[in-house]
C-alpha positions as CSV (number, residue, x, y, z in Angstrom):
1,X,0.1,-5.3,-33.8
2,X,4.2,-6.2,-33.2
3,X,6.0,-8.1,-31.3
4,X,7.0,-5.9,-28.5
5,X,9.4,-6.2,-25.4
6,X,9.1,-5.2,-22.0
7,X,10.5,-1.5,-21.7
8,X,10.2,1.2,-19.5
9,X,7.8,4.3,-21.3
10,X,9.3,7.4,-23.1
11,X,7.3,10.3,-24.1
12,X,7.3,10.3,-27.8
13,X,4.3,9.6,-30.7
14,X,1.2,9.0,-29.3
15,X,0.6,12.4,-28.2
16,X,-0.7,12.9,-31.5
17,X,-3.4,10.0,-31.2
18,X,-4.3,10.8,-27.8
19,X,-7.3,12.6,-28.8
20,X,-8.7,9.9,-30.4
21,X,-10.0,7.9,-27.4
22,X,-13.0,5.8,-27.4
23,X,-16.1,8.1,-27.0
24,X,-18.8,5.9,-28.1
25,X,-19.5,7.8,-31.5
26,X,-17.2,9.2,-34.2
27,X,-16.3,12.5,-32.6
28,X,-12.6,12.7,-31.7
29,X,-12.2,14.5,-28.5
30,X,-10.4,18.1,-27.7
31,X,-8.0,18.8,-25.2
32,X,-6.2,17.9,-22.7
33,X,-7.8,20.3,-19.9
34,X,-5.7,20.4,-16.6
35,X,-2.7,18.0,-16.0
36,X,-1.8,14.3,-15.0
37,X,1.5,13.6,-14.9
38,X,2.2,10.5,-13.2
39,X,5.7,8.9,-13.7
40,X,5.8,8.1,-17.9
41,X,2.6,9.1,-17.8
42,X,0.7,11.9,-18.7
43,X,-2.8,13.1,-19.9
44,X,-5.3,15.5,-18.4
45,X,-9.7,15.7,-18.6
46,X,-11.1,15.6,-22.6
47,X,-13.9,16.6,-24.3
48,X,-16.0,16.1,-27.3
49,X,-14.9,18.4,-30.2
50,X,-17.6,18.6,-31.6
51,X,-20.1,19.3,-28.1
52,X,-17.5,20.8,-26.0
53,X,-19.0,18.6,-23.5
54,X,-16.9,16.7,-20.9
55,X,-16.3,13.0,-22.3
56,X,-13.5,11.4,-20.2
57,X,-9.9,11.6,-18.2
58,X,-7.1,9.8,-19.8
59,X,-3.2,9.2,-19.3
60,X,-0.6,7.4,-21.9
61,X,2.7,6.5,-22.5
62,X,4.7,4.9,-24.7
63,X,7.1,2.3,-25.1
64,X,9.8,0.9,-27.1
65,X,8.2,-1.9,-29.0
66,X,6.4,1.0,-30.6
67,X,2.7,0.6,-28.7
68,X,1.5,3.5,-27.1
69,X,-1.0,2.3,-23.8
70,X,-3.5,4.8,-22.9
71,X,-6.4,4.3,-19.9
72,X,-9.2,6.0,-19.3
73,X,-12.3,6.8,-17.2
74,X,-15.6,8.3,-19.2
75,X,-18.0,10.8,-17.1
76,X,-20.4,7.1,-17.0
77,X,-17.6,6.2,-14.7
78,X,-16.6,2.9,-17.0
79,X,-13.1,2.2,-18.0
80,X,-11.3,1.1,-21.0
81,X,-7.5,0.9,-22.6
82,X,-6.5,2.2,-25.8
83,X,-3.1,0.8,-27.9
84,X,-1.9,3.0,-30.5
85,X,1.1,2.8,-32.9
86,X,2.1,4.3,-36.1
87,X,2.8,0.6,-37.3
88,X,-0.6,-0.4,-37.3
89,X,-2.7,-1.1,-40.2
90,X,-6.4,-1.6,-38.9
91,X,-9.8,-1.6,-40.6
92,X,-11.7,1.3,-38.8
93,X,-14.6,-0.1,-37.7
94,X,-13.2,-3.5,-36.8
95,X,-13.4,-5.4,-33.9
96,X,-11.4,-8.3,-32.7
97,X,-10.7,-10.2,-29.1
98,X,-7.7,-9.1,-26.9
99,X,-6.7,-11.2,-23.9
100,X,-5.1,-9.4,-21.0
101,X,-2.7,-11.7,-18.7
102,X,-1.1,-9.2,-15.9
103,X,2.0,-10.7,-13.8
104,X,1.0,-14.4,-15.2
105,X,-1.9,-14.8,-13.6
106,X,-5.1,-14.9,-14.7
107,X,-6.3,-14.0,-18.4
108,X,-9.0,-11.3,-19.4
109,X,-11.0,-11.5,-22.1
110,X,-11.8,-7.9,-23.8
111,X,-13.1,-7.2,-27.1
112,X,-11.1,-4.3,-29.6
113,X,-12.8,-1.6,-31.4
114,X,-10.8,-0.2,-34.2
115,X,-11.4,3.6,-34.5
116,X,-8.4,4.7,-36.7
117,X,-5.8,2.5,-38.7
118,X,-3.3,3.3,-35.8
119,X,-6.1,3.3,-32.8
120,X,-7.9,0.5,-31.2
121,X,-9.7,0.6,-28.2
122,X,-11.6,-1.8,-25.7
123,X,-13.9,-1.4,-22.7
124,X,-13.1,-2.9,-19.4
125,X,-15.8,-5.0,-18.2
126,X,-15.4,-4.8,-14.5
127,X,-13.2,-3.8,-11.9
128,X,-11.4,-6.8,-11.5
129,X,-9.1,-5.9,-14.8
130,X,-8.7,-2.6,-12.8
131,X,-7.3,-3.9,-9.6
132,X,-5.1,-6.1,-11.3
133,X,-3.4,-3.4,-13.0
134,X,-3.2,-1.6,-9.6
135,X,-0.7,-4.2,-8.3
136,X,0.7,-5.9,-11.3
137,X,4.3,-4.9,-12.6
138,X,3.7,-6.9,-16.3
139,X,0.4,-6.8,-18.8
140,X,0.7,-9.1,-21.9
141,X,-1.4,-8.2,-24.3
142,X,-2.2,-10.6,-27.2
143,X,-4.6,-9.9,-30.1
144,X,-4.5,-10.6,-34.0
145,X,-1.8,-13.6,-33.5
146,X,0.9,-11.0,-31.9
147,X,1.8,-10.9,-28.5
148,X,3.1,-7.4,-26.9
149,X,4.7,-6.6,-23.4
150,X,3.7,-3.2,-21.0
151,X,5.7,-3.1,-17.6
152,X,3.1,-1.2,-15.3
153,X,5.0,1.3,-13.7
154,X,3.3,4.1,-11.4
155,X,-0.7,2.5,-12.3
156,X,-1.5,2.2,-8.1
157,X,-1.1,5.8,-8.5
158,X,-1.9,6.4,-11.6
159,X,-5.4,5.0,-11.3
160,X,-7.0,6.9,-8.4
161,X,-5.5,10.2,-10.8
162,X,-7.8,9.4,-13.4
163,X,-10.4,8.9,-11.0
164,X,-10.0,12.0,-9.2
165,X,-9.9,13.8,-12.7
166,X,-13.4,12.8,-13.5
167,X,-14.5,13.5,-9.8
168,X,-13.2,17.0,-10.0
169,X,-14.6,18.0,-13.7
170,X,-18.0,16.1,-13.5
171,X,-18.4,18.2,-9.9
172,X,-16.9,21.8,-10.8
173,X,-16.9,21.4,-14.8
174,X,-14.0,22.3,-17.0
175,X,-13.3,25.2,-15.0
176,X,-12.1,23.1,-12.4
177,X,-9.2,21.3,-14.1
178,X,-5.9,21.9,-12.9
179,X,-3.2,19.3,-11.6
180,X,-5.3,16.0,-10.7
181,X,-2.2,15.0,-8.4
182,X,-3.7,13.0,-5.7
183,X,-1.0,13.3,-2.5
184,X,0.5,10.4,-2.3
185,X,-0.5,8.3,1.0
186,X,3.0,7.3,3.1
187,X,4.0,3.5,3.6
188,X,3.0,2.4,6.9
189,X,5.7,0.3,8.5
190,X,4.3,-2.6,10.3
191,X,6.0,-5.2,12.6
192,X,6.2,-8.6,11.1
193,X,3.5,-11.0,12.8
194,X,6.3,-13.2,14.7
195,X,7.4,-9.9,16.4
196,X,5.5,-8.9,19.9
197,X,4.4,-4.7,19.9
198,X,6.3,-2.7,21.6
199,X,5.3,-2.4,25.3
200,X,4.4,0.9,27.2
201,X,7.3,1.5,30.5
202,X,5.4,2.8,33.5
203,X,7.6,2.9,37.2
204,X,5.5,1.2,39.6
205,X,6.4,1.4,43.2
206,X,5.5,-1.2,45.6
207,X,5.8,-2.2,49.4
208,X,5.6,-5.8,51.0
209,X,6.9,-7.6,53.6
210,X,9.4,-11.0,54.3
211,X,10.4,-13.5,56.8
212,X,13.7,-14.3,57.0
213,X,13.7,-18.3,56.7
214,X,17.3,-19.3,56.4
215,X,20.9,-18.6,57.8
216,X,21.5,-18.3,54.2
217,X,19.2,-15.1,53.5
218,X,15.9,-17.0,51.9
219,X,13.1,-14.8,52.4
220,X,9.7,-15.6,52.1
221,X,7.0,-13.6,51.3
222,X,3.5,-13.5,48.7
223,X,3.8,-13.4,45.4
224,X,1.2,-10.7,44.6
225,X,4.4,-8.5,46.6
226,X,6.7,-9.3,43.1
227,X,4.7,-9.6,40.4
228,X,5.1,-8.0,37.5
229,X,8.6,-6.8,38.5
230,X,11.0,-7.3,36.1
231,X,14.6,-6.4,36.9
232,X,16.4,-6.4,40.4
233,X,13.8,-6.2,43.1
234,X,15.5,-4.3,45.6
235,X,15.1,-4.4,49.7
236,X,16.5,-3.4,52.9
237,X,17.4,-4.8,56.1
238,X,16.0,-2.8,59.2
239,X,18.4,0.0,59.3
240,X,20.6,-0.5,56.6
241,X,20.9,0.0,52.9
242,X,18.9,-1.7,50.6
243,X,20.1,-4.6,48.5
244,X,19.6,-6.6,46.0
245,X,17.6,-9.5,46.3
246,X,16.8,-12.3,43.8
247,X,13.9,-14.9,43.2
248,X,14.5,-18.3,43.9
249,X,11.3,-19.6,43.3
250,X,7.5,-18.7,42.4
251,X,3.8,-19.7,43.4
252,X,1.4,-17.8,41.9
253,X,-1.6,-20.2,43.4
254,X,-0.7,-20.6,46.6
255,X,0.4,-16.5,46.8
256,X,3.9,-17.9,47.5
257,X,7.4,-16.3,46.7
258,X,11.1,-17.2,47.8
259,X,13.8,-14.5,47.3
260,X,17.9,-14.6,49.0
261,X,19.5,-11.3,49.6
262,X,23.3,-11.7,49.0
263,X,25.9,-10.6,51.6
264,X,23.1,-11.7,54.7
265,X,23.7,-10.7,58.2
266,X,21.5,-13.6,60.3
267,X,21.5,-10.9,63.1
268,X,19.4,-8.5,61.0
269,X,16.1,-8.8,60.4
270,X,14.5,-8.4,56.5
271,X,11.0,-5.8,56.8
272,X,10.5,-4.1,54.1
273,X,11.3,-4.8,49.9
274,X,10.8,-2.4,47.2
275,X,10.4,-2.9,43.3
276,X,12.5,-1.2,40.5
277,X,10.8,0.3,37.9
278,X,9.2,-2.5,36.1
279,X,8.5,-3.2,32.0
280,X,4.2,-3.9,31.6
């Protein structure tokens, strides 16, 4: 392997070693049946050439430090990668470590299988290497003393594809395959956690009454008469328009509540306050 740099994927060589996946003998495999096509990536359901039987789903792409990356899922439901370049130089039969480190974090330890001077492959040994490339942006990839670079654009998607692939052929054979698009499931918007939910606006109307307790327009009357109100609690003088009135002070245990109307006449006398429409 070269020394590669990170580099978004074009199209180009390793359509030509794409058949030659990791099926667990020497056959090379035959298609691809059906279409993914997934960003950079493309591939489709494969079989043996040799059976006809259904081996696997697989997607690739390629990149400019001359590595091609290919995943796949068999029909035993296990996972591997493949990395394939016309630079290589491998002994078929071979096998070597490759350590996986995706976004810097932590480092997988796979083992390579060389199946062609230009092809080796390696088995994933459990989902964690899976979900990490779900949510990473950068695998580095180091094997033989060379260290090479994939930016891991579109695998969230990409990923359930393959998946769905397998799902779809291993259910309603090779007659099935078509487009494995998945639909694509929308971003939820959520509020951050230091922000309260939205609350529901009902109009509530209520009735109470007040004793006028001052020349200056203090009424009292119970709390239970204004709460929840938020807004101008409105009243009305016996016989006249109602007003505005505004809450001087609060006592929810003692059932207690001081409001003022504004522009008071001492002669009149306060009965009756309504609520606005209030926020719950």
């Amino acid at each position: 392997m070269g020394i590669g740099e990170v580099c978004v994927a074009r199209p180009a060589f390793w359509v030509s070693l794409f058949s030659s996946l990791i099926l667990g003998s020497s056959a090379f495999a035959a298609g691809p049946y059906g279409s993914i096509h997934v960003g950079n990536w493309k591939g489709g359901a494969y079989t043996n050439d040799k059976t006809g039987a259904f081996t696997h789903c697989a997607a690739g792409t390629d990149y400019i430090n001359g590595v091609g990356l290919i995943i796949s899922q068999h029909v035993d439901n296990s996972w591997s990668l493949a990395f394939a370049s016309q630079a290589f130089n491998l002994r078929t039969g071979e096998t070597f470590p490759i350590d996986l480190t995706f976004d810097g974090q932590g480092q997988y330890h796979l083992f390579g299988f060389v199946i062609s001077p230009n092809l080796v492959g390696a088995v994933l040994p459990n989902n964690s290497v899976l979900n990490e490339m779900r949510k990473s942006q950068l695998m580095v990839a180091v094997a033989k003393g060379a260290t090479l670079q994939f930016k891991l654009t579109a695998t969230g998607q990409l990923l359930p594809t393959i998946a769905h692939c397998v799902t779809t052929v291993k259910s309603g054979g090779l007659s099935s395959a078509g487009d494995f698009s998945i639909p694509v499931k929308p971003v939820v918007q959520t509020a951050p956690a230091s922000t309260s939910p939205p609350k529901s606006t009902k109009t509530v109307d209520t009735n109470g009454t007040g004793i006028v307790i001052s020349p200056g327009g203090h009424v009292l009357t119970a709390y239970h008469v204004i709460k929840g109100c938020v807004g101008d609690i409105r009243g009305n003088l016996t016989g006249e328009a109602t007003t505005t009135l505004r809450v001087v002070s609060s006592d929810e245990t003692n059932d207690l509540a001081l409001l003022q109307a504004p522009n008071f006449k001492e002669a009149a006398a306060l009965r009756r306050r309504q609520s606005a429409p209030v926020m719950q």
